[in-house]
C-alpha positions in Angstrom: 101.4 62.4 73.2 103.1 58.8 72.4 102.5 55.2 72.6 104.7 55.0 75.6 102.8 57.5 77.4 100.1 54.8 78.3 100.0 51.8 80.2 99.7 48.2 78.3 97.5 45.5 79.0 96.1 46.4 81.9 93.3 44.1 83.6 89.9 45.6 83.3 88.9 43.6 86.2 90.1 45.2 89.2 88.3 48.3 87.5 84.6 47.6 87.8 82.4 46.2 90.2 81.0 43.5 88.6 84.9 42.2 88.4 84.7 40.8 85.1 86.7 41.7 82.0 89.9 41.1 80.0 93.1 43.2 79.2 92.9 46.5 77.8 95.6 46.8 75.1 96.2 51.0 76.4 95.4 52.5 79.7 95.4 56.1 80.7 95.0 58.1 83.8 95.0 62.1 82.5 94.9 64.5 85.9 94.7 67.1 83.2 91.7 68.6 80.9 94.6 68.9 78.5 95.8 65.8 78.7 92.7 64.4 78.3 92.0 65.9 75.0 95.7 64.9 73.9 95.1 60.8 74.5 91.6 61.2 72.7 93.5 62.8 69.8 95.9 60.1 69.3 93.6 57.1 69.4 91.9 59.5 67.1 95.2 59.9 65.0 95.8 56.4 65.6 92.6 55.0 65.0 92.3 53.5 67.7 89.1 53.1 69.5 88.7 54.4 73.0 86.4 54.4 76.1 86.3 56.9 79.1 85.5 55.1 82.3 84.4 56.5 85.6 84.1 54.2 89.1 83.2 51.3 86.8 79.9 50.6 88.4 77.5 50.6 86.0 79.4 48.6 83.2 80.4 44.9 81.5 83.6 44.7 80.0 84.4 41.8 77.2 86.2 38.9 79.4 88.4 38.7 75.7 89.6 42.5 76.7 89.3 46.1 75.2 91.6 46.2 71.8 92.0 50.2 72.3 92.2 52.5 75.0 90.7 52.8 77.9 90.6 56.3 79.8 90.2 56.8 83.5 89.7 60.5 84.0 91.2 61.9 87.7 89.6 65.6 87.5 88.9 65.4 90.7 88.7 68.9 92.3 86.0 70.1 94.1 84.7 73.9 95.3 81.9 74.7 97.7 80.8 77.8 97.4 77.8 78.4 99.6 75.0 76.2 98.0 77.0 75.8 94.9 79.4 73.0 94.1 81.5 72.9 91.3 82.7 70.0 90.9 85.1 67.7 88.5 83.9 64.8 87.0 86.2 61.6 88.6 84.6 63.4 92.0 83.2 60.0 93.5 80.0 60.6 94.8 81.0 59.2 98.0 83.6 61.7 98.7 80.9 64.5 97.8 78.7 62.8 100.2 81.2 63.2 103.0 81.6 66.9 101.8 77.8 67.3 101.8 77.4 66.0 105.4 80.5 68.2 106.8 79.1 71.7 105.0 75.6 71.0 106.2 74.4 70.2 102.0 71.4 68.5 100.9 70.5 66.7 97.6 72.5 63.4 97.0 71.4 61.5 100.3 70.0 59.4 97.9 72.8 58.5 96.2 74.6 56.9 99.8 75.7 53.7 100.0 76.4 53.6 95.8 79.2 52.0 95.4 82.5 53.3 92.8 80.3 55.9 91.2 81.6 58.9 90.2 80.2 62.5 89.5 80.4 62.0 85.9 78.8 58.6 85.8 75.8 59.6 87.9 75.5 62.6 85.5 75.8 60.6 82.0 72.7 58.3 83.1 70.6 61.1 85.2 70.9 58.0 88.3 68.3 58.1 90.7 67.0 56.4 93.4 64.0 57.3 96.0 62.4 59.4 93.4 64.8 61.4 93.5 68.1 61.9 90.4 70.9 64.2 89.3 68.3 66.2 87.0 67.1 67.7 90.5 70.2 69.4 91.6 72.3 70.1 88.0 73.1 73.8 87.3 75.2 73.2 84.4 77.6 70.9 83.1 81.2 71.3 80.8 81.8 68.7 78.6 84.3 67.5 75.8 83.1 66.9 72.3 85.4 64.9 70.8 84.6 65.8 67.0 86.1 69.3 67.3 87.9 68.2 70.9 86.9 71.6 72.5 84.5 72.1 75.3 81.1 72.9 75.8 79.0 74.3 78.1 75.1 72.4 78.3 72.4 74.4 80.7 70.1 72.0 82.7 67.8 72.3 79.6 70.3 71.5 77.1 71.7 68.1 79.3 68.3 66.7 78.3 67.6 64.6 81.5 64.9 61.7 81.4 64.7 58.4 82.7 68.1 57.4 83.0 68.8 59.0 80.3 70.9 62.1 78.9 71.9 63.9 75.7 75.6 62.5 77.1 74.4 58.8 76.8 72.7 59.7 73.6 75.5 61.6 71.9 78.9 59.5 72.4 81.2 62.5 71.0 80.2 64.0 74.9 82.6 63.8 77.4 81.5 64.9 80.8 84.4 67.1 82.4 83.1 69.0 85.5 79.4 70.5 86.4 77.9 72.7 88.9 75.4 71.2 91.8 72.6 73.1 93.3 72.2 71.5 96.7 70.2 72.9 99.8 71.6 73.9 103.1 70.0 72.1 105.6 71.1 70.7 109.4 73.7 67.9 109.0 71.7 65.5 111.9 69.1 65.6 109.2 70.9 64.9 106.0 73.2 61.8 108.2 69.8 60.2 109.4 68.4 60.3 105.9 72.3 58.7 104.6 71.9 56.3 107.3 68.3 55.8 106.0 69.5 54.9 102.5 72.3 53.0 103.5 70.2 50.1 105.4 67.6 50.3 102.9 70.3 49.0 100.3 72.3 46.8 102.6 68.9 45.2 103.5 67.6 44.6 99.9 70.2 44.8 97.4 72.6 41.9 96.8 76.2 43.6 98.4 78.4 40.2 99.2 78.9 39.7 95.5 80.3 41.7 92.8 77.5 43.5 90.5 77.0 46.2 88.1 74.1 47.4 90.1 70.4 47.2 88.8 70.9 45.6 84.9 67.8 47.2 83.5 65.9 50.1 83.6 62.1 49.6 84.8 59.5 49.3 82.7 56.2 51.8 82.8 54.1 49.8 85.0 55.9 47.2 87.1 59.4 47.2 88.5 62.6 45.1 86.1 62.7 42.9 89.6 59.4 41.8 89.5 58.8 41.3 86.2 62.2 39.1 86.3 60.9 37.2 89.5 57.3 36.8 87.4 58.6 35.0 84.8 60.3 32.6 87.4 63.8 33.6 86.2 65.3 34.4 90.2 68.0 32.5 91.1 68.7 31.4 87.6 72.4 31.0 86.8 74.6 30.6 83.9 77.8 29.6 84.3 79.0 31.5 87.3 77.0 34.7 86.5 73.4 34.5 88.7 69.7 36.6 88.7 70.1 37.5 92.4 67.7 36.0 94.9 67.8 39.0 96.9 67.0 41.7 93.8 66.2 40.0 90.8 67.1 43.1 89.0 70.7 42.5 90.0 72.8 39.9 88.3 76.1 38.5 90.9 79.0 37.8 90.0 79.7 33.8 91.7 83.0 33.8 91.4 84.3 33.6 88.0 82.1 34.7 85.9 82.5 35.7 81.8 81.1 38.7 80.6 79.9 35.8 78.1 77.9 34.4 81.1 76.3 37.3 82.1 75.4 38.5 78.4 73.8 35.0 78.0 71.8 35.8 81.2 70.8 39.4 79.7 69.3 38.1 76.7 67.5 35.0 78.4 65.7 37.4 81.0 65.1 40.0 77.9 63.6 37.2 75.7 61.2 35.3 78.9 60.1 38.6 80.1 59.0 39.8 76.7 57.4 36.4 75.6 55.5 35.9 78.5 54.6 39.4 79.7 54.6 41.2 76.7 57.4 43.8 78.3 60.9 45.1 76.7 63.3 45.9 78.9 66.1 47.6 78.4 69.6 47.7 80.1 70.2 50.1 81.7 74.5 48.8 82.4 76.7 49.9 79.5 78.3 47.0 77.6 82.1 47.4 76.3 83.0 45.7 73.9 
């Protein structure tokens, strides 16, 4: 693989939900497994840094850009046998969904109404919602590891799910590259009325005219990141064009024009009230790019 096989300073923007972000200096789409592991090894040859991004919903990019390259897997097959899905990691989970509903499979109504995630994000954090997660329906999952650039196989034991949390957030040589779902057969009136159940539960209380990253932090043990954040009188609060939503206070909007410099600034405001004046750390639960 060559330089001129990727794209150059391409806006980060367009690629996230929270629309904010500069230029990354390479860009590249691999359809392939193999090319995949080519790119990787030559920003590694290169030495140049790299990141692998999914539907861009859970992360801040740097508004002064991404000096390396940025990866946008499209492994996006998908096979339904029976109960079974096997499934590549760019799969959004919105197009599962849709798969789920028309082959009469339950599991991920939770996950309705998310919007840009993929397969492989929702597996890298264990997301959740409803008390509910990813942990619940994983089989198995294939990933990349980019010190030897050859591919492993992790059992639902060895994917060491926890609170948003995974041994492919933990260990960045991982690369998540396809898995295998275990969902439930069940009557497809059921599974749409509980979509359509978690659909108006998020268009009711989470903040969906302006762009976000989703919720920012993860809760803490005994109250919710929202509440704690509305406790210490910190809803509403803006900085520069970034704002603590009114409607979630665990979601921070995007105005108009914010900086990732903006919302960073907001971050470490909320982390620094909520600790001094309820004694709580939280912790984000957005990846920040940089």
């Amino acid at each position: 693989m060559k330089e001129t096989d990727f794209k150059k300073n391409i806006s980060l923007k367009s690629l996230n939900t929270f629309r904010v972000g500069g230029d990354a200096k390479y860009f590249f789409e691999p359809h392939t497994e193999k090319d995949l592991i080519e790119s990787i090894k030559w920003a590694q040859e290169n030495k140049v840094s790299f990141f692998i991004l999914g539907g861009g919903s859970n992360v801040i990019f740097d508004s002064r850009g991404f000096n390396g390259l940025v990866i946008r897997p499209k492994l996006n097959s998908i096979d339904i046998r029976k109960d079974k899905v096997l499934l590549g990691s760019s799969v959004s989970v919105a197009t599962l969904l849709t798969e789920c509903l028309k082959h009469g499979l339950s599991g991920l109504e939770w996950a309705s109404g998310i919007p840009s995630m993929t397969i492989g994000g929702a597996l890298y954090m264990n997301a959740g919602a409803f008390g509910a997660n990813m942990a619940d329906i994983t089989e198995k999952v294939s990933a990349l590891n980019t010190d030897t650039l050859e591919k492993q196989d992790f059992s639902f034991t060895e994917c060491q799910f926890g609170y948003k949390e995974t041994v492919f957030k933990t260990q960045k040589n991982l690369i998540i590259l396809s898995c295998i779902l275990n969902l439930e057969k069940k009557d497809p009136k059921e599974i749409k009325k509980e979509m359509d159940r978690v659909i108006d539960y998020r268009r009711t209380n989470h903040p969906l005219v302006f762009p976000s990253a989703g919720s920012i932090f993860k809760n803490p043990f005994n109250i919710s990141a929202g509440q704690a954040i509305e406790k210490v009188g910190l809803k509403g609060k803006r900085m520069g064009d970034a704002k603590v939503s009114e409607k979630h206070c665990n979601f921070i909007v995007n105005m108009g024009q914010a900086t990732s410099k903006d919302i960073l600034s907001l971050i470490s405001l909320i982390k620094k009230e909520v600790k001094q004046k309820l004694n709580i750390e939280l912790k984000e639960e957005v990846e920040i790019v940089k």
